[in-house]
N, C-alpha and C positions, 0 to 999 in steps of 0.2 A: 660647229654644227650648222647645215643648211636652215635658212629657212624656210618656214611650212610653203608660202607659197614655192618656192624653189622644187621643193618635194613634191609637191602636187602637180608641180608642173612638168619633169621627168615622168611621172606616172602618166600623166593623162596624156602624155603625148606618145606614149610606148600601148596605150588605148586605140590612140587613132591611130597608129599606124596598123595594128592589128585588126583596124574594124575597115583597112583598104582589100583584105584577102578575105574576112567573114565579115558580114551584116554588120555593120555597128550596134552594139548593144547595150543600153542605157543601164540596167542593172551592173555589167561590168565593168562601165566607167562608175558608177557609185560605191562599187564595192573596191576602185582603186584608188579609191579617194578617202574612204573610209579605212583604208590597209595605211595609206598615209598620214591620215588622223592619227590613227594608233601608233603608230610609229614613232612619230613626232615625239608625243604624250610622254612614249614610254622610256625614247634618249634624254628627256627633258628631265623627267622626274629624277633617272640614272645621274645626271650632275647636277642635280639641284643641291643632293645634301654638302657639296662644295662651297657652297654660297651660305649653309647654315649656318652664321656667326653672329655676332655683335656689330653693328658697326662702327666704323673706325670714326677715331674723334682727330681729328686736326690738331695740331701745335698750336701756342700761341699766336695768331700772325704778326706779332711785334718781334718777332728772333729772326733776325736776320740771316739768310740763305736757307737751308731747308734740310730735314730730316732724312731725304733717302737714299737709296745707293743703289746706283751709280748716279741718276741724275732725279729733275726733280719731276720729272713726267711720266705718265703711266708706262708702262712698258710691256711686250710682250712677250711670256714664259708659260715657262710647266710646272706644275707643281702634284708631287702623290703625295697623295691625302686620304686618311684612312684604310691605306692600302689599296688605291685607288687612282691611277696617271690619268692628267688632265692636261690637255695643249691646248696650245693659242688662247690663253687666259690672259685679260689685260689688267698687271698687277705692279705694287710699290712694296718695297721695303725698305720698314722704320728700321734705320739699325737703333736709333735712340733707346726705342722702345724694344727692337728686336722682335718686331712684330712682321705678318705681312699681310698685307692688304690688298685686295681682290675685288676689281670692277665688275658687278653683273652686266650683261648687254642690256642698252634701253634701261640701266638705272640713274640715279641721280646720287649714289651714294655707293661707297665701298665697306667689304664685307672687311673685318678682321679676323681670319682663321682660327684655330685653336693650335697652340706650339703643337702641343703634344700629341696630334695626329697629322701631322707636318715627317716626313722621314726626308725631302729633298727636295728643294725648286731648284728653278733654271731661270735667269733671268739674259737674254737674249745667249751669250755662249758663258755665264759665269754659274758654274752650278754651286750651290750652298746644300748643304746635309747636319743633318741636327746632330749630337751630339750629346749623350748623356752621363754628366759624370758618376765616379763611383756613389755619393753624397746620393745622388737621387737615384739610385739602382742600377746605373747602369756603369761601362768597362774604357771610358775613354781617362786616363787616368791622367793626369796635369790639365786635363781642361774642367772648365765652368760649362754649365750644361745651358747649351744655345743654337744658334747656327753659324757655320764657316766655309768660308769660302774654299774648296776643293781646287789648290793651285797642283797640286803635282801628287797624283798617287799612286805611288810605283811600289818595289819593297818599303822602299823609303817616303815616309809620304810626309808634303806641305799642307797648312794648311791655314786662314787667316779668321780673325774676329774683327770682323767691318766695327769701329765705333765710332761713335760720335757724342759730343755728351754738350750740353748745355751750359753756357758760360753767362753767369748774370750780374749786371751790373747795377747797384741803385742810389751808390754815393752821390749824384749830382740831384738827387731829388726826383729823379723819374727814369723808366725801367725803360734800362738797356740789355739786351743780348743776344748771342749768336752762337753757331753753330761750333763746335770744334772737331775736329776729326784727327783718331789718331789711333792706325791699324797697328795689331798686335799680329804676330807670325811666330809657328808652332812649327815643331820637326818631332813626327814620331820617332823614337829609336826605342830601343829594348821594350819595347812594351807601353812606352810612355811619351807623354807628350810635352817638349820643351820648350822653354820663352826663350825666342832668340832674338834678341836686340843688334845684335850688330855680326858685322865679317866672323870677327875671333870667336863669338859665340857660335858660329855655326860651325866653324872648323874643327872647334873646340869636340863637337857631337862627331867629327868623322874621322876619327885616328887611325893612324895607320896610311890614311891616303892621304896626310895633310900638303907633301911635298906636291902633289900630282894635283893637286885640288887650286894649289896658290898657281902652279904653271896657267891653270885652264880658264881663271879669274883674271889674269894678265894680258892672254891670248885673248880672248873674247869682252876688255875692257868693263866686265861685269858690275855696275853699282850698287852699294848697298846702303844706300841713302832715297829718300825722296819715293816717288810714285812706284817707283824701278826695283826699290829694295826686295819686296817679297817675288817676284820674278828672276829677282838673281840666288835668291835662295833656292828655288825652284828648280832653278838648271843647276844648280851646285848640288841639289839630292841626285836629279837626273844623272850628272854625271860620275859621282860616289857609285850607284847602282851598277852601273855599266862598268865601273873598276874593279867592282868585288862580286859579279855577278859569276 
């Protein structure tokens, strides 16, 4: 969103130029200044209720590395909210907490959303989408209701649960701890959503094309270990779709 001065100043300059062919008229620069007022006001109010949260409370600072994902710095995304798309918002996500957190401009504090009018953010090109198991009313059926990262949605879709969980130490007499991080990845098929831990497991979900599946994991040196893993499951649905399409 521009600021007011920015707006005022568009206006009042599309003023003078209009008052080079008629008179310059003082009432009609007040009444474009006053259209800009209002204006202002009325985009402002429109995403304010974005910003209506709790604020967020910081981790420990003694837990070594840091809660969010992808890094530990604000970042810029979209998020719809209450039925509601919102861009260029400068936000973090806890996967700890599974929270997200949202910088207002000119504050000194970040807003924590509400999950449950959260349907999808965007955080620079990684989109996340909520998720509502059968347990809490909703149809996504093998998952826990949260958010996931949108790696591949085709017929076949990928999808991951960012976590990260807290590891504490206090044997030596004083408090040690750090972050852990350790991403789970989902493959819809029949209606349902599957934990796939490794290669066999994913192959396991596409019968029928297993022969043509291992060729294309050879061909294209695909990993399914480390940062790489849920990206090589990803072109692995990509490629299933396009066999059995």
């Amino acid at each position: 969103m521009p600021p007011l001065n920015v707006v005022l100043l568009v206006l009042l300059l599309s003023a003078n130029a209009f008052g080079q062919a008629v008179k310059s008229d003082s009432s009609f620069v007040r009444a474009a200044r006053d259209q800009a007022v209002l204006a202002y006001e009325r985009a402002t109010r429109q995403q304010a209720h974005v910003f209506d949260g709790n604020e967020y409370i910081a981790h420990n600072f003694r837990i070594q590395g840091y809660p969010f994902y992808p890094v530990d710095s604000l970042q810029t995304g979209t998020v719809t909210y209450n039925g509601v798309h919102y861009s260029n918002l400068r936000m973090q996500y806890d996967v700890v907490r599974d929270e997200l957190a949202i910088k207002p401009a000119q504050s000194g504090f970040r807003v924590r959303l509400r999950n449950e009018l959260i349907t999808a953010f965007s955080i620079n090109t990684d989109r996340f989408v909520r998720f509502v198991s059968p347990d809490d009313g909703g149809n996504a059926v093998g998952l826990a209701t949260g958010f996931y990262e949108m790696l591949y949605d085709g017929k076949t879709q990928v999808v991951s649960r960012r976590i990260k969980t807290i590891n504490e130490d206090v044997s030596s007499g004083t408090y040690k701890a750090n972050y852990v991080q350790k991403d789970r990845f989902y493959v819809l098929k029949d209606g349902a959503y599957h934990d796939v831990k490794s290669k066999r497991a994913v192959l396991g979900l596409f019968d029928g094309q297993t022969r043509e599946l291992r060729k294309y994991i050879r061909a294209n040196n695909l990993p399914f270990k480390g940062e790489q893993h849920g990206l090589s499951i990803a072109r692995l649905a990509q490629r299933y779709d396009e066999l059995t399409r």
